[in-house]
Each structure stands twice: as structure tokens, then as C-alpha cells.
C-alpha positions in Angstrom: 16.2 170.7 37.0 19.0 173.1 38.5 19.2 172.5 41.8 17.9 175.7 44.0 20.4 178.2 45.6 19.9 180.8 48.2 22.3 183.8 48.8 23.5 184.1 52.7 23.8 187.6 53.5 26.8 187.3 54.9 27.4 190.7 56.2 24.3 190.0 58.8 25.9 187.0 59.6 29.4 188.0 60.5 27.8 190.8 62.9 25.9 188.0 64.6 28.2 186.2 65.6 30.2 188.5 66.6 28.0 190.4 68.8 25.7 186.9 69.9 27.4 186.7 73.2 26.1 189.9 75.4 23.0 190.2 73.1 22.4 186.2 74.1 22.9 186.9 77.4 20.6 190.4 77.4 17.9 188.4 76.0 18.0 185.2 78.1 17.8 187.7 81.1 14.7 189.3 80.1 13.1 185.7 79.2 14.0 184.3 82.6 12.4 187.4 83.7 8.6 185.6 83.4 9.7 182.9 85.6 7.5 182.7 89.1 9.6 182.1 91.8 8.3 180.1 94.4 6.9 181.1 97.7 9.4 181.1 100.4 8.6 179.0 103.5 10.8 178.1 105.9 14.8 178.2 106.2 17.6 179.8 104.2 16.8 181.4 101.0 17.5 179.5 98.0 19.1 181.5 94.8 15.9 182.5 92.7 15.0 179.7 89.9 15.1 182.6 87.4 18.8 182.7 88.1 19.4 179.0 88.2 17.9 178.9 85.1 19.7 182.0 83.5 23.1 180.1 85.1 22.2 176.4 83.7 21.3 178.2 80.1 24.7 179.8 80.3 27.0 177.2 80.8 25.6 175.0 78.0 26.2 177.8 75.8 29.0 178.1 76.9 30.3 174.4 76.7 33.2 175.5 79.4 33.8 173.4 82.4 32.0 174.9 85.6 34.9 176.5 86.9 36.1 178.5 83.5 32.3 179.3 82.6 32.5 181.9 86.2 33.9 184.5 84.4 30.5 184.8 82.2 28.4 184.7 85.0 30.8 187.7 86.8 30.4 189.6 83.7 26.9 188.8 83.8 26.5 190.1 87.5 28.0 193.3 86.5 25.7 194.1 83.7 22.3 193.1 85.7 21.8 190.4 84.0 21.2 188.2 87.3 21.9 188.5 91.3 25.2 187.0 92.8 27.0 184.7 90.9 26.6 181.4 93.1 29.1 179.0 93.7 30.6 177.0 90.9 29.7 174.0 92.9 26.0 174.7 93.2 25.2 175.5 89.5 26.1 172.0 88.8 23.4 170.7 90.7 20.8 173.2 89.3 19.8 170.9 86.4 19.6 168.1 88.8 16.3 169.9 89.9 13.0 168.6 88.7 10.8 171.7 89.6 13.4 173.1 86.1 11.9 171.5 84.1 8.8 173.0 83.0 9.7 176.5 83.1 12.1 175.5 80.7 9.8 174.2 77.9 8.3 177.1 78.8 10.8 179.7 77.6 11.0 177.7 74.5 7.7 178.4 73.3 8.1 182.1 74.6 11.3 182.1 73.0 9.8 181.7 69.6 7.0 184.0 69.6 8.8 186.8 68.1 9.3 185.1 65.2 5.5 184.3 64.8 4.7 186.6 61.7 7.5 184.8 59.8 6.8 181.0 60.4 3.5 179.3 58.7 4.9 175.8 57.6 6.4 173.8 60.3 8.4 170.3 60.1 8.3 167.3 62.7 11.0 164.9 63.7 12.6 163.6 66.3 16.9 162.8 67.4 18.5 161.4 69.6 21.0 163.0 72.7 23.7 160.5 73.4 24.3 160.4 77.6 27.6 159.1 79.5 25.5 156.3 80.6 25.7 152.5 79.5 22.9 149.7 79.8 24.6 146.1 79.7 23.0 142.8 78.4 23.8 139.1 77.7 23.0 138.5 74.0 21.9 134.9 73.9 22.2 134.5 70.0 25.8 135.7 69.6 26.5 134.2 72.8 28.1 137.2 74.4 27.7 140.1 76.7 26.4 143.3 74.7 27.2 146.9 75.9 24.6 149.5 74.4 24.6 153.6 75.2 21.9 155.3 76.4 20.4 158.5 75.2 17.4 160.9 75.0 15.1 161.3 72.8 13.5 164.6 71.4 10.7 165.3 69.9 10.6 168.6 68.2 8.6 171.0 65.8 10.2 174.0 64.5 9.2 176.8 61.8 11.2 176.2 58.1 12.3 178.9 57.5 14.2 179.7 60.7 14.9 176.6 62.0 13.0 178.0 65.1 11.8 175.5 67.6 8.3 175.8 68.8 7.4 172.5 70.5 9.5 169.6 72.6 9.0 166.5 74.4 11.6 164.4 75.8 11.0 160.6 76.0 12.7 157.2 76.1 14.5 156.0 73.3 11.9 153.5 72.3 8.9 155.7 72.4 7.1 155.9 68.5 7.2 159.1 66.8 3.6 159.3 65.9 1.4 159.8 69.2 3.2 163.1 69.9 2.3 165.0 66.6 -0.7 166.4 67.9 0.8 167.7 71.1 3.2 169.7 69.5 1.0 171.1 67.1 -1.3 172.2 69.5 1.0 174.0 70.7 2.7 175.3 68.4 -1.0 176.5 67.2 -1.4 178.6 70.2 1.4 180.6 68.6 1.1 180.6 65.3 -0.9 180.6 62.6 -0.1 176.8 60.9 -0.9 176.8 57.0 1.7 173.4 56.5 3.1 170.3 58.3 5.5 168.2 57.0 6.8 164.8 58.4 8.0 161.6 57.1 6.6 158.5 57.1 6.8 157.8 61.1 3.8 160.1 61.6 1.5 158.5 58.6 -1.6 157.9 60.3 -5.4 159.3 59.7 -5.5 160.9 63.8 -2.2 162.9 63.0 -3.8 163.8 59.2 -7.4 164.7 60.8 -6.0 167.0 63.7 -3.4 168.6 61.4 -6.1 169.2 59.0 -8.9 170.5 61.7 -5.8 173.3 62.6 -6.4 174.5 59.3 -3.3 173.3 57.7 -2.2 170.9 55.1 -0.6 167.3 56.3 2.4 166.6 54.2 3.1 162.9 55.1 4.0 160.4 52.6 1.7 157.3 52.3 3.5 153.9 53.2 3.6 151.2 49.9 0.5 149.5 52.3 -1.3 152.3 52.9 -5.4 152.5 50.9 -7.5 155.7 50.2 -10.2 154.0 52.6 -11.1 156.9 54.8 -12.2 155.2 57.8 -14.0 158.2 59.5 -11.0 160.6 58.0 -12.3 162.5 55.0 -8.7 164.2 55.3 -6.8 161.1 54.8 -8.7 159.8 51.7 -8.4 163.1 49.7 -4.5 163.5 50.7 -3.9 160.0 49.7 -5.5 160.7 45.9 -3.1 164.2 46.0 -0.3 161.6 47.1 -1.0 159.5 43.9 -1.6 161.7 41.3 0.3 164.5 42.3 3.3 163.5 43.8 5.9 165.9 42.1 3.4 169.0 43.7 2.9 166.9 46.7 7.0 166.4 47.5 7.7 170.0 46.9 5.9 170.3 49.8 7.2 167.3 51.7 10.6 168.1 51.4 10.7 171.2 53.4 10.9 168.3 56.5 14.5 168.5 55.7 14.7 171.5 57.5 13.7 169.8 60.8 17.0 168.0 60.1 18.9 170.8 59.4 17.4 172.5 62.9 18.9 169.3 65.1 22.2 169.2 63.0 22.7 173.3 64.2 21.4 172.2 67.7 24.2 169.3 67.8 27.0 171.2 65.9 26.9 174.5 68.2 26.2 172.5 71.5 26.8 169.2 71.3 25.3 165.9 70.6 26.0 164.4 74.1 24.8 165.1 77.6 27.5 165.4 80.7 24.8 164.9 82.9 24.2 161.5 85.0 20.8 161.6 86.3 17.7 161.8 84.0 16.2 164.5 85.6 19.5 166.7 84.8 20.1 164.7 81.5 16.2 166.5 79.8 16.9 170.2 81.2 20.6 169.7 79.3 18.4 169.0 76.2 15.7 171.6 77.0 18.8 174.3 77.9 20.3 173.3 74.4 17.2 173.7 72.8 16.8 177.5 74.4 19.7 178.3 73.4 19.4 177.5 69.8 16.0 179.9 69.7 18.0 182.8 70.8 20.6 182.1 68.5 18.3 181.7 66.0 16.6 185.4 67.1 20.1 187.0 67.0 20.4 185.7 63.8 17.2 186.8 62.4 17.6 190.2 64.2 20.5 191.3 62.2 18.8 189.4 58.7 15.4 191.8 59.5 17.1 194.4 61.2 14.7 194.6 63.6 15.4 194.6 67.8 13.4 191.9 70.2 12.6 192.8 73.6 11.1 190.5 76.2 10.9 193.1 79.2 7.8 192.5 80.9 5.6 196.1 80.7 
């Protein structure tokens, strides 16, 4: 069987890249737009967490250091795109905030909705975001002291055709894959209309077959060798396994449109990096989440020049 090819219209692609700076920053503005600032109270006026936001997004795009990333933010000034361009100083604290966070995952799921109409079958894995931090341990059966690095891990589901990211959780390294399949495809639900899931063998259980299948979509997990057509209360999983058996050709053709999950962290880690500068945790997930954002706009740009079609987040 000749192995399948797919032409890259490469015209599209030269003019976005070329142009994805200002348009990335035009529509990163208009997204941090929705954010609610919070109700002043008492002393000096902070800088407005739409701008801290808008600042932290920018200087992991731009993977400068703080003080060679200013010149974006001037230009960024000048065009409207924000207020006054803060110190250099005080955007590196701005991840260190907590109250970030959620506005963040926020703006990812907002950041994929224009790509809603496009995306039906969606992929699930999970990667890992190497910090600068080290955890240290004596190893009793090699009789030496063992130096390990720490890193975060992400959860994600994204669209396969775009590589678009519509749901994220950050957890510890040593948190299972599983339990958080029905999280992000309740969300992603909310967004889209889900007609496929794909996932490997991490996520093979009858609650992640049930509640992909009561979404109105199809499960495409692979059984493990151990794994029985009992049902066990989950109609879903027993007539899934007997398509798993006696049609597996029809059944991986489906399955192996997970590889695009793969291919979604590999653009995420190539454009802006597989590591975190941050120390704290706190800073070290809105890194990830900023990373992440900045993949779906890329992503838009992209698909912008593919459709030629403009995407506008002003609010009305």
C-alpha cells in the first residue's frame, strides 16, 4: 500500500510566516481583550492582567531574554495593542502570579473556537516540559546518589486536522493519563461538535469508552492483550472490543489519526521550546499554558492564509 502524501500549499505558508508576527500580536490583543480585570481596592494601581498576560504571551513567543524582548512590547504600545510597556523587571514576575492561571486556559479554549466548523475528530495525549529544577536521591541498589530532572506534565486534546489545541491540564509527572480524558472532552464538547477520539492504550478503560461514546462520538482506543468483551455495565466497550477484533485494519485507520496529537506537541516544542526558564511552579504551568496559546494563534495564522478567510476576536 503506497504510503499517503499530502501537498503543502506552500505559497500560504511562506505568507504566514512572514506576516505571523503583527497579525500574532493583533490577535492576541483582541483575545486578552475578554479578560475581567479585577476590582481595584486599595493602593497603587497594578498594570491590568489583560496586559500582563498579552506581555507574558509575548515574550515566550518571542524566546528573547527580558531585556531584548522590550522592543516588541514598544512596537506593541504604538500600535494599541496594550497600555505602557512596564518595566522589563516586572514582566518577569508576571507568570509568577497565580490569579494567571486560569484566564489562560481560558484563552485557549477561546482561542480555538474559530476553528470549530473544521475540527470533528480529536486526539489525546499527554508530554512532558522539562524545568531547570533537579530532585536528588540516594539509590540504595546501585549504592549511589541519583540526580533526576523535574518537569511538567500536559495533558492535551487538540483537533487533527489542525493541530489545534482545545483542552489542557497540567499535572505532576506521575499523574496517569486516563482519569483526565473526560475532562477535556467535556470541554472540548462545549465547542465543538466531537464525531471521533483517538488515544492509545493509556486511556483503555470502559468510563473513558462510555463518556466518549454518550458525547456522540466514536472511542478509538486499542484494547490491551488482557483486555475481555465483558461489558460490565458498558454496552460501548463490549461492541468496540468485537470492532477491535474483527476489524482491526478499519478500526487502526481510525486510531492512527492519534499521531497527530504527537505531531501538535512536536510543533509546540520545536517553535517554543521543550524547557521552562521558570523556577517556581506556579510560573513553570502559565510558561506551558503561554506556549500552548501561542501555538493556537499560530495555528489560526496558518489556517487563515490556507482558507483565506480573516478571524476577529473584537468583542461587539
Amino acid at each position: 500500500m503506497a504510503k499517503a502524501k499530502y501537498a503543502q500549499d506552500w505559497k500560504a505558508y511562506n505568507t504566514a510566516q512572514c506576516s505571523e508576527k503583527p497579525i500574532f500580536m493583533k490577535l492576541l490583543s483582541e483575545l486578552c481583550h475578554y479578560i475581567e480585570q479585577p476590582e481595584y481596592s486599595f493602593g497603587r494601581p497594578s498594570i491590568p492582567l489583560s496586559d500582563m498576560i498579552f506581555c507574558s504571551a509575548m515574550k515566550v513567543y518571542s524566546m528573547h531574554s527580558l531585556r531584548r524582548f522590550m522592543g516588541d512590547l514598544q512596537v506593541a504600545e504604538e500600535r494599541g495593542y496594550m497600555g505602557k510597556t512596564p518595566c522589563f523587571a516586572s514582566i518577569g514576575h508576571f507568570l509568577q502570579r497565580e490569579d494567571m492561571t486560569e484566564p489562560l486556559t481560558l484563552l485557549i479554549s477561546k482561542s480555538s473556537m474559530p476553528l470549530k466548523s473544521m475540527e470533528t475528530d480529536f486526539a489525546v495525549d499527554s508530554s512532558g516540559f522539562t524545568t531547570c529544577r533537579h530532585t536528588r536521591w540516594f539509590d540504595h541498589k546501585y549504592g549511589k546518589e541519583t540526580e533526576k530532572r523535574i518537569w511538567v506534565k500536559a495533558h492535551l486534546m487538540c483537533g487533527v486536522k489542525t493541530n489545534i489545541v482545545t483542552s489542557i491540564i497540567l499535572t505532576d509527572p506521575n499523574e496517569n493519563d486516563s482519569p483526565f480524558l473526560k475532562q477535556m472532552l467535556k470541554e472540548t464538547a462545549e465547542n465543538f461538535t466531537v464525531k471521533e477520539v483517538s488515544a492509545d492504550k493509556a486511556y483503555s478503560s470502559r468510563e473513558n469508552v462510555t463518556a466518549i461514546s454518550k458525547a456522540g462520538a466514536m472511542p478509538y482506543i486499542p484494547f490491551r492483550s488482557n483486555a475481555t468483551g465483558r461489558s460490565k455495565g458498558s454496552y460501548t466497550w463490549r461492541k468496540m472490543y468485537h470492532y477491535f477484533m474483527y476489524n482491526q485494519k478499519e478500526f487502526m485507520e481510525h486510531y492512527h489519526k492519534r499521531s497527530n496529537v504527537e505531531t501538535t506537541f512536536h510543533m509546540i516544542k520545536t517553535k517554543f521550546g521543550d524547557s521552562l526558564k521558570s523556577k517556581s511552579k506556579t510560573a513553570q504551568i502559565n510558561e506551558v499554558l503561554c506556549k500552548i496559546l501561542c501555538h493556537n494563534l499560530c495555528v489560526l495564522i496558518q489556517e487563515m492564509h490556507e482558507l483565506n478567510k480573516n478571524i476577529n476576536y473584537t468583542i461587539n
